[in-house]
VOPAGU-2260 file (C-alpha; in pm, 1 decimal, decimal comma):
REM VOPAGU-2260
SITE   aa  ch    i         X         Y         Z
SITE  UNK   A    0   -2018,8   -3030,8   -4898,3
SITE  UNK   A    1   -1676,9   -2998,8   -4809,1
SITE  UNK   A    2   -1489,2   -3321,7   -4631,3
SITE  UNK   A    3   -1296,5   -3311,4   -4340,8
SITE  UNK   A    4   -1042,4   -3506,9   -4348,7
SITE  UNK   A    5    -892,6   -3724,8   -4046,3
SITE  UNK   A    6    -629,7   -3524,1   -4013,2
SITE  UNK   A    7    -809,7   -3186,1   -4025,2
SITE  UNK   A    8   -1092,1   -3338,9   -3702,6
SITE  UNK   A    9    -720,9   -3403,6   -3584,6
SITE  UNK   A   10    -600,9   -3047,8   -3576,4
SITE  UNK   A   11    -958,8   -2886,3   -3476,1
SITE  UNK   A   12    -961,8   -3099,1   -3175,0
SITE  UNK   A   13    -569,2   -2974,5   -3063,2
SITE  UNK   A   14    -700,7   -2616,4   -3143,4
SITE  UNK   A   15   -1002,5   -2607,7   -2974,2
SITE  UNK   A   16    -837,2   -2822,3   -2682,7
SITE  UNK   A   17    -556,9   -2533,5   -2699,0
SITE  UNK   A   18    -790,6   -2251,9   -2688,0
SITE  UNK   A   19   -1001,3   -2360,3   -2448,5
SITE  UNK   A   20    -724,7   -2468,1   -2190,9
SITE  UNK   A   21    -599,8   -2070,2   -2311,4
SITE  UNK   A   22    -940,8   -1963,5   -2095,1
SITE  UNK   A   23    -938,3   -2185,8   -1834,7
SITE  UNK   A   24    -550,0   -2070,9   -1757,8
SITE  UNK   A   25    -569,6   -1699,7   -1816,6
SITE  UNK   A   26    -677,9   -1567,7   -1486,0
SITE  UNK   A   27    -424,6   -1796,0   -1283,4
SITE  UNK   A   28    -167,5   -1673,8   -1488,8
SITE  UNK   A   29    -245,2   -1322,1   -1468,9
SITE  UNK   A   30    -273,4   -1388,5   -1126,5
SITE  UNK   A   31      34,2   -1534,5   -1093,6
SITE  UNK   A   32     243,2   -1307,9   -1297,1
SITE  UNK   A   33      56,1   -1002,6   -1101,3
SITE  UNK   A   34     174,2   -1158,2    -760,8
SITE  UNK   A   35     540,4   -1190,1    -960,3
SITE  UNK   A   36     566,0    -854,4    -988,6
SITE  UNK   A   37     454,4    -760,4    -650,2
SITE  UNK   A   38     669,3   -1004,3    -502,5
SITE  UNK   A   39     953,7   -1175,5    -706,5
SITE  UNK   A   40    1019,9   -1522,5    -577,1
SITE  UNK   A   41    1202,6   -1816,3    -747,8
SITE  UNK   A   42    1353,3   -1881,4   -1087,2
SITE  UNK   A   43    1067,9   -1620,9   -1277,1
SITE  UNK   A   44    1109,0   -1372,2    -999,1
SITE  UNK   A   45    1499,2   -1386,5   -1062,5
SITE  UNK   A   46    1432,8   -1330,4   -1455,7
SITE  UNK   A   47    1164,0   -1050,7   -1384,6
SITE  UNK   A   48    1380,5    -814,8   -1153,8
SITE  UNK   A   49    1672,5    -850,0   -1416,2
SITE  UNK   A   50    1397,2    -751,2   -1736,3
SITE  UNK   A   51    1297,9    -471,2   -1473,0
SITE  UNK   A   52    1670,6    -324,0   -1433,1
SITE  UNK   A   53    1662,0    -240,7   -1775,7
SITE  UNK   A   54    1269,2    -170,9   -1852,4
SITE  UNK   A   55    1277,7      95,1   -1581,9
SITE  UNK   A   56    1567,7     279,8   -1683,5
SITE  UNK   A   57    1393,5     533,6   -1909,7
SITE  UNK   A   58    1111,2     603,7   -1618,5
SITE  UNK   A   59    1330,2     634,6   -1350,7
SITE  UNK   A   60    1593,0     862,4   -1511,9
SITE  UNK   A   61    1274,0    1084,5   -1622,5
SITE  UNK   A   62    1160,1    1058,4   -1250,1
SITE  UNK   A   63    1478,1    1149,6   -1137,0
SITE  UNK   A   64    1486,7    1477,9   -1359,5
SITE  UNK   A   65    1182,0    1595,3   -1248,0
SITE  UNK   A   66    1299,8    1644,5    -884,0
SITE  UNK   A   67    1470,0    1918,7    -675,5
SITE  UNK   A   68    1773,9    1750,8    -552,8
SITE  UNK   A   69    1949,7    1979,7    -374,0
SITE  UNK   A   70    1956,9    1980,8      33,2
SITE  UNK   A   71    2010,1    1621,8       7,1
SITE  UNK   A   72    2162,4    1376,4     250,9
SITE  UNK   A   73    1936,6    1046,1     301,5
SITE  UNK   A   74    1765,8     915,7       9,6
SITE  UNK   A   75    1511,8     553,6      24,4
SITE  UNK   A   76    1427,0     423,2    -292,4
SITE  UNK   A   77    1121,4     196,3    -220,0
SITE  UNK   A   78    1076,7    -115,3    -421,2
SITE  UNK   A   79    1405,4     -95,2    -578,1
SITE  UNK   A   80    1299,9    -376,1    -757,9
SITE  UNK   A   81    1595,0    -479,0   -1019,6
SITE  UNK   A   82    1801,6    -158,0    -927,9
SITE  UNK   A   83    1835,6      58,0   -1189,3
SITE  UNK   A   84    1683,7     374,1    -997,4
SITE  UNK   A   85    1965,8     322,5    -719,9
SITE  UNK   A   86    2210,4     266,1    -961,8
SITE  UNK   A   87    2085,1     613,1   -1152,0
SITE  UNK   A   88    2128,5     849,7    -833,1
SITE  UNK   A   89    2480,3     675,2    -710,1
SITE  UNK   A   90    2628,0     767,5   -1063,8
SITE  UNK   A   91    2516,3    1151,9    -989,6
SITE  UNK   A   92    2780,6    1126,6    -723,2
SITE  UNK   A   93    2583,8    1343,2    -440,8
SITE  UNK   A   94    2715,3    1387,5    -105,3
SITE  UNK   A   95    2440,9    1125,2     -17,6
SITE  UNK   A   96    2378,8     787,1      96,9
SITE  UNK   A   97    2096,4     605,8     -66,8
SITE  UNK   A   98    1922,8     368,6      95,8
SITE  UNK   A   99    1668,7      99,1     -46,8
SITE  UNK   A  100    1366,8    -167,3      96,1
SITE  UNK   A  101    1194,2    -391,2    -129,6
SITE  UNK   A  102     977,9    -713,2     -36,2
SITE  UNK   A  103    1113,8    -969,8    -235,4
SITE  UNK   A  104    1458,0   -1163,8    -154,7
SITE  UNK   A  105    1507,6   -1192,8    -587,6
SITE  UNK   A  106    1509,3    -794,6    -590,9
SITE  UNK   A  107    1798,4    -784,2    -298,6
SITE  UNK   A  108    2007,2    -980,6    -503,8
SITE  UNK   A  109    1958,8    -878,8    -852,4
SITE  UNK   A  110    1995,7    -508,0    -722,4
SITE  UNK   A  111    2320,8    -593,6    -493,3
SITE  UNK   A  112    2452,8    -704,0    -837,9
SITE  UNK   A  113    2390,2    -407,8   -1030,5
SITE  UNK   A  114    2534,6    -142,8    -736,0
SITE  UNK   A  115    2803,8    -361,4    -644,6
SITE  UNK   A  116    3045,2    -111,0    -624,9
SITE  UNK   A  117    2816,2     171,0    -457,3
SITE  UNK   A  118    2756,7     -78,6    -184,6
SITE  UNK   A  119    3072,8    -159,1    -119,3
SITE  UNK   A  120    3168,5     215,1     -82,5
SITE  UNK   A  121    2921,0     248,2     180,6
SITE  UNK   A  122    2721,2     480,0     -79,6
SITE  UNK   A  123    2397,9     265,8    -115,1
SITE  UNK   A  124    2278,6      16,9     178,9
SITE  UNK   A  125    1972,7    -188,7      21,2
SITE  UNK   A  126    1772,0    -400,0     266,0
SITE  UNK   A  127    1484,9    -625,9     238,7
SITE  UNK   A  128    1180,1    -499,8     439,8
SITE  UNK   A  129     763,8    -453,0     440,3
SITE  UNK   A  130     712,6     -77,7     302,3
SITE  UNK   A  131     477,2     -73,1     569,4
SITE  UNK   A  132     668,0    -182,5     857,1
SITE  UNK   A  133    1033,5     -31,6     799,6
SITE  UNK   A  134    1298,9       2,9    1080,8
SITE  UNK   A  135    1422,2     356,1    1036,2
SITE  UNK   A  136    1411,6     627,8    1266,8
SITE  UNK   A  137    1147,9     911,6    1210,3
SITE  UNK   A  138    1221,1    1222,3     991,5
SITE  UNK   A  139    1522,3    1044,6     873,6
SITE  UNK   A  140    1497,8    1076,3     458,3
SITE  UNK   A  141    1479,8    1391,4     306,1
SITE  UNK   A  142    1406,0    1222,7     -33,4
SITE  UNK   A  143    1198,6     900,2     -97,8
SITE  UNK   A  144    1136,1     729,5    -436,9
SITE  UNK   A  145     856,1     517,3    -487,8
SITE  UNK   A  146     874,8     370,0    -860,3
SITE  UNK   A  147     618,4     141,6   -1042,3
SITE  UNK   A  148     535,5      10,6    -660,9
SITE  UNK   A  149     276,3     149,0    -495,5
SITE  UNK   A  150      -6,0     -57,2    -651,9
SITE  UNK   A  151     137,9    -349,9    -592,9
SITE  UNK   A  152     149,5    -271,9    -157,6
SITE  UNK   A  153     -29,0    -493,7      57,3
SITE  UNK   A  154    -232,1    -161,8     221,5
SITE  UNK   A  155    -153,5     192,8      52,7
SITE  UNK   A  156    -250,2     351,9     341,3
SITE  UNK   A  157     -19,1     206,4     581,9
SITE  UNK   A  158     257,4     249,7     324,9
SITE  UNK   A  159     196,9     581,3     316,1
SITE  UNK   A  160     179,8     669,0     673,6
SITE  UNK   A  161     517,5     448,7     734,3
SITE  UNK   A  162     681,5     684,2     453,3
SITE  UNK   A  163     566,8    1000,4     643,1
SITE  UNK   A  164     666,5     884,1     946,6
SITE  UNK   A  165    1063,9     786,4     788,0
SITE  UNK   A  166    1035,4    1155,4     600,3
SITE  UNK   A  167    1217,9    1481,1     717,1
SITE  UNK   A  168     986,6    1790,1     833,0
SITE  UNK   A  169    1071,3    1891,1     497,2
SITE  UNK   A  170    1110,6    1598,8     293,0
SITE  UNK   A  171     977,7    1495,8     -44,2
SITE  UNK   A  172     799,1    1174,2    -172,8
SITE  UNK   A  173     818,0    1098,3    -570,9
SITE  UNK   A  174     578,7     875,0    -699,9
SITE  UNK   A  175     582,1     778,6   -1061,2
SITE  UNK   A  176     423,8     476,9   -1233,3
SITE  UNK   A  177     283,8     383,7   -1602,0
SITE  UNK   A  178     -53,3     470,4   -1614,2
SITE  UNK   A  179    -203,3     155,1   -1697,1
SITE  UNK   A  180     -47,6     -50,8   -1451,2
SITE  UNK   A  181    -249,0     159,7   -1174,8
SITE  UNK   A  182    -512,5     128,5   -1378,3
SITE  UNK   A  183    -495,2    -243,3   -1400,0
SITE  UNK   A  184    -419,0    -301,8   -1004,6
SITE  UNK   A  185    -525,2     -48,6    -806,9
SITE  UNK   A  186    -896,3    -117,0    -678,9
SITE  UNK   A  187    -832,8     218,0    -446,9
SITE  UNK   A  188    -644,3     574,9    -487,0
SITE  UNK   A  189    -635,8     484,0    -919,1
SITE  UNK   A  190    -717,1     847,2    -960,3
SITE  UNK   A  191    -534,3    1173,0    -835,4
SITE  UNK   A  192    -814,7    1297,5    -643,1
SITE  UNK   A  193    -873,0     994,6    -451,2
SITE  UNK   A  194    -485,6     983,7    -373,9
SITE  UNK   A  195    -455,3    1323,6    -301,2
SITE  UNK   A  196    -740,0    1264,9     -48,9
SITE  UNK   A  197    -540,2     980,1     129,7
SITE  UNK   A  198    -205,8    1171,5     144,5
SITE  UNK   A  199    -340,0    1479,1     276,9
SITE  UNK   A  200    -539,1    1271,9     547,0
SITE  UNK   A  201    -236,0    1088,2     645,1
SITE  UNK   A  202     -76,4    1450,4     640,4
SITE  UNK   A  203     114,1    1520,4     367,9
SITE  UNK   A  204      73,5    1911,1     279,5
SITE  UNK   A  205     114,5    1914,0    -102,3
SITE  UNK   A  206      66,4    1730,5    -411,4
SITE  UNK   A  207     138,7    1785,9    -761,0
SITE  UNK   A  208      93,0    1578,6   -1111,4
SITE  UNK   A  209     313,0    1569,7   -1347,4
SITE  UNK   A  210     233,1    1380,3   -1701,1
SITE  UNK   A  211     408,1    1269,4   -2004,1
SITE  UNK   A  212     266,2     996,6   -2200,6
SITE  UNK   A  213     177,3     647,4   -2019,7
SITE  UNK   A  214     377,6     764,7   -1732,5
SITE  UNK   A  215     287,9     955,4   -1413,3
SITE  UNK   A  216     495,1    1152,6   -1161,5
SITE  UNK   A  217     362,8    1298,1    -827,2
SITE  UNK   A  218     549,9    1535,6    -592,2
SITE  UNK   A  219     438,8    1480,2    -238,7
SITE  UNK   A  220     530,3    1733,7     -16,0
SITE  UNK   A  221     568,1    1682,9     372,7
């Protein structure tokens, strides 16, 4: 029979201690780093929006290809998050202003650093405000972005109706994500049908899907 040594009942003990702490700490910490990304806040919130102005670039500059910008004078990027959309349409240099809301006081500042410039030329005006509760007049945007955000909102449904209230008569609402993140957070509206069921309550006219990989792109059509 093999002997275990001191040093060994040592080790087992810091493992087991280890793993078991592991299981008592993984939901709060999903928890926690779920309400992070809803809601950046303090030192981690300041490191997460400046990971996401880099993570996002490839989804958002896909997002942006995908859509018919022509016609275009007021754009909203909701949940601009660390940026990098904004930053993508100001350096198409269109006879636009883009305009931005996002929740968390970390995101304001991490995305005022990246569109310095654009801000300062009047060309992007980024606020911090509710999705749900914005201050803009009605049929204002003729183009609103809505990137790796909506499962994270408070109430879908009132986000949605405050967007079509904001939109033009003939405005357009993109709506991309990855997959699995929807997946992961979205109790409601996970699935196209049941989101295609809310929009069209709320009144939006149209709605098409649009796949490639992990990601997802929906044009929603006022």
């Amino acid at each position: 029979m093999m002997k275990i040594t001191k040093r060994k009942k040592i080790t087992l003990i810091i493992l087991g201690g280890i793993i078991g702490l592991s299981f008592i700490l993984y939901k709060p910490l999903i928890n926690y780093l779920s309400e992070q990304a809803a809601n950046p806040r303090g030192i981690i919130g300041e490191i997460t929006t400046k990971i996401w102005s880099s993570y996002f670039e490839d989804l958002s500059k896909w997002t942006i290809s995908n859509t018919e910008l022509s016609d275009v004078t007021h754009v909203l990027d909701i949940g601009y998050g660390g940026g990098s959309n904004v930053k993508n349409l100001a350096e198409l240099n269109k006879n636009w202003t883009i305009y931005g809301v996002d929740i968390s006081e970390e995101s304001y500042k991490t995305a005022t650093n990246l569109n310095k410039k654009a801000i300062n030329n009047g060309e992007v005006k980024l606020s911090i405000q509710d999705v749900a509760l914005m201050n803009y007049q009605a049929d204002f945007f003729d183009l609103v972005y809505a990137i790796q955000t909506h499962m994270y909102w408070d109430n879908p449904q009132k986000g949605f109706e405050e967007i079509y209230r904001v939109m033009s008569q003939e405005g357009v609402l993109i709506l991309s994500s990855e997959k699995d993140k929807i997946d992961y957070h979205m109790d409601e509206y996970k699935t196209t049908a049941s989101l295609t069921a809310l929009l069209k309550e709320i009144g939006f006219r149209e709605v098409v899907e649009k796949e490639k990989g992990n990601w997802v792109l929906y044009t929603i059509r006022k």
